[in-house]
Backbone bond lengths (Angstrom), bond angles and torsions (degrees), N, CA, C in turn:
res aa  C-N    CA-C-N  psi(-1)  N-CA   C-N-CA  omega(-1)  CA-C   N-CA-C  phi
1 X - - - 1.443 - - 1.523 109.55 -
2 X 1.252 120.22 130.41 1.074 135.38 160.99 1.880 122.61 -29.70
3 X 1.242 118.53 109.20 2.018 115.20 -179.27 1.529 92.10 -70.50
4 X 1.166 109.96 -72.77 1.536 133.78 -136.80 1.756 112.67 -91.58
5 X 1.660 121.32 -51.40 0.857 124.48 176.77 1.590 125.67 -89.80
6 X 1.495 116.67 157.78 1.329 119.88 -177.84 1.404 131.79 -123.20
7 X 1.137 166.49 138.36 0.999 152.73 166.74 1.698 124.50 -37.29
8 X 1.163 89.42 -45.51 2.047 104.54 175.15 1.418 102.09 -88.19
9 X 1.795 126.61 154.57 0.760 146.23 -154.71 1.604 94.66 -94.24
10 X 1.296 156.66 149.58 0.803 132.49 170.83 1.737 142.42 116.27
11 X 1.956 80.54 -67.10 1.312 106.92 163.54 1.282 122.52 -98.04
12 X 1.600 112.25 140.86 1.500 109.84 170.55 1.578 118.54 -93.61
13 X 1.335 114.25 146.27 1.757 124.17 155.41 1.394 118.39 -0.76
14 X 1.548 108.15 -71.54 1.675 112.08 162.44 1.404 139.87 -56.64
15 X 1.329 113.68 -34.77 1.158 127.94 142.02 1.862 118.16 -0.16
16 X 1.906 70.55 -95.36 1.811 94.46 -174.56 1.713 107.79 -55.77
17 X 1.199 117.22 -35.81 1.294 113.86 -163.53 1.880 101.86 -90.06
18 X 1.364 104.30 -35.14 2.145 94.13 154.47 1.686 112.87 -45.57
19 X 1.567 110.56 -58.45 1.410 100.36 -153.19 1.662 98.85 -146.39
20 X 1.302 112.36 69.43 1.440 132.10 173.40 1.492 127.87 -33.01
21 X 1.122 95.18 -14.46 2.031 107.84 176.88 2.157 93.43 -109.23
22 X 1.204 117.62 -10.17 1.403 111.79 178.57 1.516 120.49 55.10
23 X 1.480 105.88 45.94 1.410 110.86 -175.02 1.362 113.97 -85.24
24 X 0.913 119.37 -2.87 2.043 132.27 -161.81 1.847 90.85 -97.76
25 X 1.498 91.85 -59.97 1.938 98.94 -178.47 1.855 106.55 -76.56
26 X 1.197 133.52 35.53 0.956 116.94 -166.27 1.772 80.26 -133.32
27 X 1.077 121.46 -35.66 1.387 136.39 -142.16 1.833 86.21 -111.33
28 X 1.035 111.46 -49.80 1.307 111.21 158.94 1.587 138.63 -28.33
29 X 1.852 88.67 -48.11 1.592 107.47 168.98 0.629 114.61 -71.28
30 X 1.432 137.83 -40.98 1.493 141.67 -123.44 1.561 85.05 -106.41
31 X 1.000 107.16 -52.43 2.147 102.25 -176.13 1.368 107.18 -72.98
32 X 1.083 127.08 4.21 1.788 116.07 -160.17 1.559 90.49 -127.73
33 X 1.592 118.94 -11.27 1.750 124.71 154.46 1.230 115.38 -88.34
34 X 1.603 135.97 -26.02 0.963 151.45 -173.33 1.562 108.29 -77.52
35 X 1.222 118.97 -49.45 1.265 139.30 166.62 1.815 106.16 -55.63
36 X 1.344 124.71 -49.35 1.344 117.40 172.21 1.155 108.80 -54.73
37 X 1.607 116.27 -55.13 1.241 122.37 -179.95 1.346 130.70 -24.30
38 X 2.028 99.51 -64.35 1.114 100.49 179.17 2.004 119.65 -84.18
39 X 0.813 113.58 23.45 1.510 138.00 165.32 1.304 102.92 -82.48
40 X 1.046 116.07 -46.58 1.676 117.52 -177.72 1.600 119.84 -76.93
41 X 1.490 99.12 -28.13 1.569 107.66 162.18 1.721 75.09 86.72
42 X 0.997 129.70 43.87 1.747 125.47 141.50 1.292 136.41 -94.03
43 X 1.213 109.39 -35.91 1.406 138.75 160.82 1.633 108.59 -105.33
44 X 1.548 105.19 162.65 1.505 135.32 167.84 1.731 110.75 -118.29
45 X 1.055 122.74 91.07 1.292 130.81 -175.71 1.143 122.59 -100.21
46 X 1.601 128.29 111.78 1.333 158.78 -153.34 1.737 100.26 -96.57
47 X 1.781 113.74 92.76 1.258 76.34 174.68 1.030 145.55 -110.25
48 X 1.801 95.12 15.61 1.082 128.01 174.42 1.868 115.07 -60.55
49 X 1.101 105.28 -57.36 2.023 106.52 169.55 1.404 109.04 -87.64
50 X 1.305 133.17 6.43 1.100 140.80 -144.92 1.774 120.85 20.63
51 X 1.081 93.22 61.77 1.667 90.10 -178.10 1.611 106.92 -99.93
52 X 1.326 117.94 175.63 1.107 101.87 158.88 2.179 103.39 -143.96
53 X 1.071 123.71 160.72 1.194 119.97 158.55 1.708 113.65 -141.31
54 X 1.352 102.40 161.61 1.694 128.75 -136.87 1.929 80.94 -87.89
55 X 1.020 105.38 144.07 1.728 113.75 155.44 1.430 128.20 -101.91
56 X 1.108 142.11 149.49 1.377 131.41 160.75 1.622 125.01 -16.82
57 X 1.371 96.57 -58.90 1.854 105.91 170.11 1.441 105.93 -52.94
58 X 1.553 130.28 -58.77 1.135 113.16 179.12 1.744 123.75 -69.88
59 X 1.373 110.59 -0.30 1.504 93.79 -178.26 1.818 110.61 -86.48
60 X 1.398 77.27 -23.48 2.364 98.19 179.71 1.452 93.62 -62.33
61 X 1.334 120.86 -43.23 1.934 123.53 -154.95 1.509 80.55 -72.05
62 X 1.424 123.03 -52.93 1.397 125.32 -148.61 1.723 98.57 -65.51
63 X 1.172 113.12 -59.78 1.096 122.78 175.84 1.350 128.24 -39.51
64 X 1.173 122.19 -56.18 1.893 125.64 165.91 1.729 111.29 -106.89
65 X 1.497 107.95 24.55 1.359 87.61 148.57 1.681 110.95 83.96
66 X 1.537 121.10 0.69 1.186 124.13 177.57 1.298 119.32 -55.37
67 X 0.983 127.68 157.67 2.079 122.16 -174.03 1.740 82.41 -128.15
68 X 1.342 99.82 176.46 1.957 106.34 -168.33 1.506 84.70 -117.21
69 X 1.417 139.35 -22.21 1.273 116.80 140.23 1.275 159.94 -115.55
């Protein structure tokens, strides 16, 4: 078995074999995009409940497709 390397880019061996459904790295993303997000002033990100809600800017981006870079 593989120590070091992984199939996914990103993730390591230990990783998958800590937490096999990848809920830690999933949740990981999701706040550390959320966080760009709200950098971009598209979102309002709560990170206390972790919620987030959409702003005007993000409904225009959403709408035609704008990227933040």
């Amino acid at each position: 078995m593989p120590s070091h390397s992984s199939l996914y880019p990103g993730i390591t061996f230990e990783e998958i074999l800590g937490d096999p459904q990848l809920g830690s790295k999933r949740r990981e993303l999701v706040i550390s995009k959320a966080a760009e997000l709200a950098a971009a002033k598209m979102i309002i990100f709560d990170r206390d409940r972790d919620a987030f809600q959409i702003t005007d800017l993000g409904r225009i981006a959403a709408k035609y497709y704008i990227r933040t870079q």
